[in-house]
Each structure stands twice: as C-alpha cells, then as structure tokens.
C-alpha positions as CSV (number, residue, x, y, z in Angstrom):
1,X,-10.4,-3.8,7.5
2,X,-8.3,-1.8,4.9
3,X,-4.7,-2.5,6.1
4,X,-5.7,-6.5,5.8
5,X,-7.2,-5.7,2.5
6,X,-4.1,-3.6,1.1
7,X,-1.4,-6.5,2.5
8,X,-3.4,-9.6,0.9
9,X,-3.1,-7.3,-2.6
10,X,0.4,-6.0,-2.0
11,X,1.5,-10.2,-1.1
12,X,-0.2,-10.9,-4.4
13,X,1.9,-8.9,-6.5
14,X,6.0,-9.2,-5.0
15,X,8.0,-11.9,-4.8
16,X,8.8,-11.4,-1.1
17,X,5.4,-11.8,0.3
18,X,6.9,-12.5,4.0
19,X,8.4,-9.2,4.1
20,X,5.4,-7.1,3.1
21,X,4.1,-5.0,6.2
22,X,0.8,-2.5,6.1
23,X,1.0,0.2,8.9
24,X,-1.9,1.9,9.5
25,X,-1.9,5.5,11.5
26,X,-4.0,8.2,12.0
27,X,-4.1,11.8,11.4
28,X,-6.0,15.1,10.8
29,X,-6.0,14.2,7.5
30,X,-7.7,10.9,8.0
31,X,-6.1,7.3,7.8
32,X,-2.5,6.6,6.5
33,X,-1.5,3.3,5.1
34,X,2.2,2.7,4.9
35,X,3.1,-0.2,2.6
36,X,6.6,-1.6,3.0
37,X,8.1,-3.9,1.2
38,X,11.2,-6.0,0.1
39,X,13.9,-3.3,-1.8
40,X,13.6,-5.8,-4.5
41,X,9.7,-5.3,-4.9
42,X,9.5,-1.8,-4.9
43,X,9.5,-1.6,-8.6
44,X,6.4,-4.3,-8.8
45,X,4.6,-2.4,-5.8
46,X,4.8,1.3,-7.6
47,X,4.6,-0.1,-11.5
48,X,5.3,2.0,-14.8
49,X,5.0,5.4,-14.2
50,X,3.0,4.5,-10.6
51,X,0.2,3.3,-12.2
52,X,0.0,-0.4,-9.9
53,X,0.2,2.0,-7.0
54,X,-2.6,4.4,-8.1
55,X,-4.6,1.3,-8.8
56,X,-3.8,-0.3,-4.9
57,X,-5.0,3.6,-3.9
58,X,-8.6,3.4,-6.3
59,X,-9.3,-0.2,-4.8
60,X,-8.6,1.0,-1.0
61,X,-10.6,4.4,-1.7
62,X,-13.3,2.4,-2.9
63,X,-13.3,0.0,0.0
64,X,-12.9,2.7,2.3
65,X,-16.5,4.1,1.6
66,X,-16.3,7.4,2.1
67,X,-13.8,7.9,4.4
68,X,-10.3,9.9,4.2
69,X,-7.4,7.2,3.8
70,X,-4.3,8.0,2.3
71,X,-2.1,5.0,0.9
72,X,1.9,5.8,0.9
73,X,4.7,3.3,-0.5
74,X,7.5,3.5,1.8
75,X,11.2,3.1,0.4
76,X,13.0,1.2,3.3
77,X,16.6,1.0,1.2
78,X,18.1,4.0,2.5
C-alpha cells in the first residue's frame, strides 16, 4: 500500500513521471522504499535543502501507522 502511495506523489511532482520507480525491500530495520527517478528530477524529488523529500518521508510515516519504513531517494546518474 505505501510503495503505490509514494509513486502516485513522486509522478505528481517530476516531469518524467514514466521513469519514476518505487522499490520496496525489507530489512531488520523494517521496510525500505527506494524512489528512483529521471537524473533530471532529482532536484524536484529532494527540494531546497531536502525539505520535499522530508515531506514525501512525514506523509509515508503517517500512512504507515506505526510501522518501521524507511524512504531513500536513489541517485541513478553515476
């Protein structure tokens, strides 16, 4: 339910909406979302100073209801 939740947000906010992909894995730590996008739409995904991608982490924490999930912007342009 989160990883569908977290890719309709993300596709709101790039230009590239095709190329936005939400992996979700588990570990001890509890659930990680990776969000991947377009190199171009990095900058729109993470915001000034991170704060778009705090906010994406507060909605999905919320959703999440109690339970461990982790949310981590992946940079794909190495």
């Amino acid at each position: 339910m989160l990883a569908p939740a977290l890719e309709h947000l993300v596709k709101g906010i790039v230009d590239h909406p095709d190329d936005v992909q939400v992996v979700a894995k588990s570990s001890a730590r509890g659930e990680v979302l990776e969000v991947r996008v377009h190199p171009e739409d990095l900058g729109r995904v993470i915001g000034r100073s991170g704060r778009t991608a705090k906010a994406l982490r507060t909605l999905i924490t919320a959703l999440a209801d109690g339970k461990r999930v982790r949310v981590d912007v992946v940079d794909t342009d190495n």
